[in-house]
Steps between C-alpha positions, in 0.01 A plus 500: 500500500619891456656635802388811633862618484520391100181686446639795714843505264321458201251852539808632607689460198260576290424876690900544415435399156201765458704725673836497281575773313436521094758457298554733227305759662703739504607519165467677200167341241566245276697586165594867709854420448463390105339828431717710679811332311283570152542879612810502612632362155217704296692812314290830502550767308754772653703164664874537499571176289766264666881536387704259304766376692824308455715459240308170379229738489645794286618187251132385437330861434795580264448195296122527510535887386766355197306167415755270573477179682639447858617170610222409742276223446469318176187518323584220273336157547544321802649126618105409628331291296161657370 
């Protein structure tokens, strides 16, 4: 038969159960984050762009300004089979 001490434990743990806290609660709604990051990477008009930087860097633009190739990736045909 149930104790009165089991039944005793049992409401007890499951008042400490109703009374934990809520996870999560305190933060931000869901997808918050994703749309703040879709700003943050947005460019308005009047934005300063972002430099160029590096010598790698300086490289690339002046062969993308000439139209000449840079040895970066290949875009010939690869070893996968199709």
């Amino acid at each position: 038969m149930i104790t009165p001490r089991l039944v005793l434990l049992l409401c007890l743990i499951s008042l400490l159960a109703a009374c934990a806290p809520q996870p999560g609660k305190d933060l931000p709604p869901y997808g918050a984050s994703v749309r703040h990051m879709m700003q943050a990477q947005t460019y308005r008009e009047g934005d300063q762009p972002p430099t160029l930087q590096g010598d790698k860097a300086v490289r690339n633009m002046e062969a993308y300004r000439g139209g000449q190739r840079t040895s970066g990736l290949s875009t010939g045909s690869s070893s996968m089979a199709p």
